[in-house]
One Martini backbone bead per residue (centre of mass of N, CA, C, O) as a GRO file, in nm:
protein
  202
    1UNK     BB    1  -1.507   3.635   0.482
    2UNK     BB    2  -1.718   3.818   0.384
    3UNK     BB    3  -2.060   3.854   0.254
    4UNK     BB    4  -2.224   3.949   0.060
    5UNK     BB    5  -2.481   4.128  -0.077
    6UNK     BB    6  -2.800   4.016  -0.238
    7UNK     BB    7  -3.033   4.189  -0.464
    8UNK     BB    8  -3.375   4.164  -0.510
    9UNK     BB    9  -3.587   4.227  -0.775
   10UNK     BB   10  -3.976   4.264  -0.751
   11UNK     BB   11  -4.272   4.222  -0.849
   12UNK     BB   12  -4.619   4.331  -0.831
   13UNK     BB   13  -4.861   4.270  -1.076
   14UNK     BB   14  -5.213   4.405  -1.174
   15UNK     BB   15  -5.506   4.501  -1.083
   16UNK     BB   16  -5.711   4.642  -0.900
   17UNK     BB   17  -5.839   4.574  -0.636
   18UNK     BB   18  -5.718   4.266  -0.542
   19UNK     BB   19  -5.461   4.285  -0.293
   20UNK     BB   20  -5.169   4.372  -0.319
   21UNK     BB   21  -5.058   4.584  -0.105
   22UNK     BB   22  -5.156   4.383   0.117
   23UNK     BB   23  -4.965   4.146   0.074
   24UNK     BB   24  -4.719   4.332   0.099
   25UNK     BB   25  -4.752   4.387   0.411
   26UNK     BB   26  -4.752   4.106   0.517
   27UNK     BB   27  -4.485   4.057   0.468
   28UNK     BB   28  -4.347   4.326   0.594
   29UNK     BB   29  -4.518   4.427   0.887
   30UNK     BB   30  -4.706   4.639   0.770
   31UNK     BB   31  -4.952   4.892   0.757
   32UNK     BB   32  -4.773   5.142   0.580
   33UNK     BB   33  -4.561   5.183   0.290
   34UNK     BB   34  -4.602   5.466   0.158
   35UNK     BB   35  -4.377   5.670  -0.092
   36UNK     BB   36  -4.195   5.428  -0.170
   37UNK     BB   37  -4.103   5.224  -0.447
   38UNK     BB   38  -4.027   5.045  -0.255
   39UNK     BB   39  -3.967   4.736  -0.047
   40UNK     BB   40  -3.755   4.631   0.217
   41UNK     BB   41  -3.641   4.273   0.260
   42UNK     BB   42  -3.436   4.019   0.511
   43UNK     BB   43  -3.330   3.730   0.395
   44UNK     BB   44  -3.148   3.366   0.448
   45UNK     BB   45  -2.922   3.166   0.290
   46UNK     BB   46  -2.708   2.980   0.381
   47UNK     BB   47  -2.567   3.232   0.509
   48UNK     BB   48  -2.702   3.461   0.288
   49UNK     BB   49  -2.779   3.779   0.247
   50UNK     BB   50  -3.082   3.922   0.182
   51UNK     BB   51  -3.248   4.191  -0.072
   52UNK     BB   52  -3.543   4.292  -0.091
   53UNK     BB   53  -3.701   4.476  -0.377
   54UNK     BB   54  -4.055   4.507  -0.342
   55UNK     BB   55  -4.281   4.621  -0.627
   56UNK     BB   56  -4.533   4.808  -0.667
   57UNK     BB   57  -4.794   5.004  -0.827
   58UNK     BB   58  -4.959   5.202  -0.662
   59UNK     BB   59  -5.191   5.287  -0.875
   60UNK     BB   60  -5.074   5.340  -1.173
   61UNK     BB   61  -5.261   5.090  -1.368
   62UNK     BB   62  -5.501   5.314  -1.395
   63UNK     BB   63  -5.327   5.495  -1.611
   64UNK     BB   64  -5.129   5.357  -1.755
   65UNK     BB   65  -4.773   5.462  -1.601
   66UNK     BB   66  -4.607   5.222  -1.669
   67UNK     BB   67  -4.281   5.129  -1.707
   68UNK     BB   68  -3.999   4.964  -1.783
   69UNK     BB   69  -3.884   5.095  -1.479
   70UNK     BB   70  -4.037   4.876  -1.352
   71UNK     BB   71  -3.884   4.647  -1.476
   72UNK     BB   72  -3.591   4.702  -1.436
   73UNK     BB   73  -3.453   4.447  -1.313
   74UNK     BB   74  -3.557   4.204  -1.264
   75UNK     BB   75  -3.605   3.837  -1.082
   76UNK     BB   76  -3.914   3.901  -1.025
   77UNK     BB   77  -4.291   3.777  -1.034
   78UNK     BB   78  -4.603   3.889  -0.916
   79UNK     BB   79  -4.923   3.760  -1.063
   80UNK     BB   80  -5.249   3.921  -0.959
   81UNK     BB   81  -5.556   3.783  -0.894
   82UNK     BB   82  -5.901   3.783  -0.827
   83UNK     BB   83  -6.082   3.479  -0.779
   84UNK     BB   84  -6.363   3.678  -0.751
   85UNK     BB   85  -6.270   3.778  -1.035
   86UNK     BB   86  -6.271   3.794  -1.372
   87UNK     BB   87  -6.122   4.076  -1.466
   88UNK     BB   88  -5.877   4.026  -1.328
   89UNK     BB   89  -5.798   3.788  -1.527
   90UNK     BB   90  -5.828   3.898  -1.814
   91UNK     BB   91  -5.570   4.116  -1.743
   92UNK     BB   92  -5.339   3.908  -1.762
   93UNK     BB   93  -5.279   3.935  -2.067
   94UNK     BB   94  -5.161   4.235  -2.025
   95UNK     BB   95  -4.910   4.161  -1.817
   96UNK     BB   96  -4.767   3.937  -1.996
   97UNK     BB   97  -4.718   4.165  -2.220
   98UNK     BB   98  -4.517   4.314  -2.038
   99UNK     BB   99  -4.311   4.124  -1.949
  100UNK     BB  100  -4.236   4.036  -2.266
  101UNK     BB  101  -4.132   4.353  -2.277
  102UNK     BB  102  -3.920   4.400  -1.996
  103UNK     BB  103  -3.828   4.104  -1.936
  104UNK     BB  104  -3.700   3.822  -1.914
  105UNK     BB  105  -3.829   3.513  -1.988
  106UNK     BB  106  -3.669   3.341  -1.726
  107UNK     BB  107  -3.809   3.490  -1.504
  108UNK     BB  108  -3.949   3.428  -1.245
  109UNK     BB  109  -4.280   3.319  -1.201
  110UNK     BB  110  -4.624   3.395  -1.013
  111UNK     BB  111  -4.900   3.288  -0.948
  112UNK     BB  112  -5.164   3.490  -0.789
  113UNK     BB  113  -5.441   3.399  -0.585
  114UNK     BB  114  -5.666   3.602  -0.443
  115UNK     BB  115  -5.806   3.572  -0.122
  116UNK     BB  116  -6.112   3.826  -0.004
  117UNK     BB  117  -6.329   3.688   0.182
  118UNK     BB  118  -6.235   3.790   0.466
  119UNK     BB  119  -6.284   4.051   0.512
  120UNK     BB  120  -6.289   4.181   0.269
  121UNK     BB  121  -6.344   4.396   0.015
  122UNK     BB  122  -6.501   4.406  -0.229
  123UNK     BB  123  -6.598   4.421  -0.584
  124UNK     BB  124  -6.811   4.524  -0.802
  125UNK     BB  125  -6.681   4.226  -0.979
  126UNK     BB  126  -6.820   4.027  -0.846
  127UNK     BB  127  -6.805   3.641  -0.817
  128UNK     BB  128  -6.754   3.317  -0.896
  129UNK     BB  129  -6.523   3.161  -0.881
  130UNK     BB  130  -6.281   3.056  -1.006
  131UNK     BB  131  -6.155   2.794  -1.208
  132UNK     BB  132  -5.885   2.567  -1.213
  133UNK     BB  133  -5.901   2.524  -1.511
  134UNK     BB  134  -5.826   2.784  -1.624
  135UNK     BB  135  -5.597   2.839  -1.458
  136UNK     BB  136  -5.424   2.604  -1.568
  137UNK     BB  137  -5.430   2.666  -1.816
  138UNK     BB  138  -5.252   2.971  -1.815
  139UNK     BB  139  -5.078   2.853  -1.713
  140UNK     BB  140  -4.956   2.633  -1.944
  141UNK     BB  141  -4.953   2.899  -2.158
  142UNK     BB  142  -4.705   3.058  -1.921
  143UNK     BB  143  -4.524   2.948  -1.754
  144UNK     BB  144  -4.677   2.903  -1.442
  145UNK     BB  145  -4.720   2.914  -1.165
  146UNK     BB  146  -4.922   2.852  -0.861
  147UNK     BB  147  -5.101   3.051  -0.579
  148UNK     BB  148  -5.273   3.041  -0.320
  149UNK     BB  149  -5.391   3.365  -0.101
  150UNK     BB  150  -5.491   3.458   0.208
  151UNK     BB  151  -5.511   3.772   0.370
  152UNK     BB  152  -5.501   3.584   0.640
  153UNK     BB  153  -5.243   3.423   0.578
  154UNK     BB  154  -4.932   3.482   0.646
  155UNK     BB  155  -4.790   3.178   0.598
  156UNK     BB  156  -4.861   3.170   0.270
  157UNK     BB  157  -4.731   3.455   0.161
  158UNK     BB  158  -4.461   3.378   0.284
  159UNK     BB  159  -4.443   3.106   0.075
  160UNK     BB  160  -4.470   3.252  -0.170
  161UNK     BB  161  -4.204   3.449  -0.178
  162UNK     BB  162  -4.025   3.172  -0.081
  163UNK     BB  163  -4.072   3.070  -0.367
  164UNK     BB  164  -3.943   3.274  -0.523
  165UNK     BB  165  -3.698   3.290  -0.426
  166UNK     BB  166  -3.588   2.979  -0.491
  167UNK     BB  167  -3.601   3.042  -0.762
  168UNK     BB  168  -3.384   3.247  -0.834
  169UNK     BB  169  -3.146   3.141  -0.729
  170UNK     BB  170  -3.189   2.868  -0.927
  171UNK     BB  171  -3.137   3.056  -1.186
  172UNK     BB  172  -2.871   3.178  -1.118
  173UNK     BB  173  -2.741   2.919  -1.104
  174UNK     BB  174  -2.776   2.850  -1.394
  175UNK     BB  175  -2.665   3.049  -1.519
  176UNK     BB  176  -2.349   3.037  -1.385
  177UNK     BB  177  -2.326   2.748  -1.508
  178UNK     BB  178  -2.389   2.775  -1.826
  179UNK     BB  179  -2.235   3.039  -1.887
  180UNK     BB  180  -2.084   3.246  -1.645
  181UNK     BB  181  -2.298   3.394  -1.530
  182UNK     BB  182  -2.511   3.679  -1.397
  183UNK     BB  183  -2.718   3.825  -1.251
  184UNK     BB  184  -2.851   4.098  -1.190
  185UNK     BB  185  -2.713   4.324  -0.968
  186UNK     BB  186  -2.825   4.510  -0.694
  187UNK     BB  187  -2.716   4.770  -0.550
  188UNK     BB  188  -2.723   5.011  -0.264
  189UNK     BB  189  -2.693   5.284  -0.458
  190UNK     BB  190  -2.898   5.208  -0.648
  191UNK     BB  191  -3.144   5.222  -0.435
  192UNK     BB  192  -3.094   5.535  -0.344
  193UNK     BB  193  -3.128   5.655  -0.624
  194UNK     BB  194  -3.403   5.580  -0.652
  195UNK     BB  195  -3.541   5.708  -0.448
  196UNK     BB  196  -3.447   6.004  -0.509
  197UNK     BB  197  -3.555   5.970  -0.824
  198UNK     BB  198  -3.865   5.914  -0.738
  199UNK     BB  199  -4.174   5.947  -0.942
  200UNK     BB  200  -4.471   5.950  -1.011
  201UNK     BB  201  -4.510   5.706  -1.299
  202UNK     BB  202  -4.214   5.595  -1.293
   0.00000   0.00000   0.00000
């Protein structure tokens, strides 16, 4: 018998230009990612064809444009902020707010601190790296793990995105043995729609 196919939603979220865009470009091996509200990649765990749906934001964070929708059905999130601004670290307080109101408090999430030190254009906001005791404060305040990863590292990148999927099977796994019930699965119909019904402002 055939295994179903089965879609995870990703998100991931933070202040502007800290190189979340580029982070998902490298992970899914694209120039330019387009029109369209995520990206799908698809990896397989044990013999299971998993498709991940990785929703970007697109610059739309700038507008404070992004709504529940966003994040509507989520099973992880990537909380990215820029190791050498200090601006968005101090912005992660506003992303966990968001996340506190719009999907379950046990869905897995990883701090990303994004290290664009090699080549890549800073902002006008840098300072000197934010020290790892911070960043540690922040993550035992929000129970998150954290991962730091420089953009010219694809293999870095890559274990990012595979430990959060690890993550996801994980709790996956244990909602459907604890409670007998199983995360809310994105069928490829629902994928199909979103995407045709997608509109700017999210």
């Amino acid at each position: 018998m055939n295994r179903r196919k089965i879609d995870f939603k990703v998100v991931i979220i933070g202040d502007s230009f800290i190189g979340k865009s580029t982070l998902l470009k490298k992970f899914v091996g694209k120039a330019d990612l387009g029109r369209s509200p995520f990206e799908s990649y698809e990896v397989q765990r044990d013999g299971e064809k998993i498709m991940l749906q990785i929703h970007d934001t697109k610059g739309q964070e700038r507008y404070r444009s992004l709504t529940s929708s966003f994040y509507r059905g989520a099973h992880g999130c990537l909380v990215c902020f820029d190791v050498m601004n200090n601006s968005s670290f101090d912005g992660l307080r506003h992303w966990m707010d968001d996340v506190r109101e719009c999907v379950r408090e046990d869905i897995p999430k990883i701090l990303v601190g994004i290290n664009r030190s090699n080549g890549y254009k800073q902002t006008l906001h840098h300072s000197e790296k934010l020290s790892r005791d911070k960043i540690d404060m922040f993550c035992e305040l929000h129970k998150l793990d954290y991962i730091e990863v420089d953009l010219n590292d694809v293999k870095r990148i890559s274990e990012c995105f595979e430990t959060l999927i690890d993550m996801i099977i994980e709790e996956r796994c244990r909602r459907t043995r604890d409670i007998g019930g199983d995360m809310d699965i994105i069928h490829h119909s629902k994928l199909r729609e979103e995407k045709k019904e997608y509109k700017c402002g999210c």
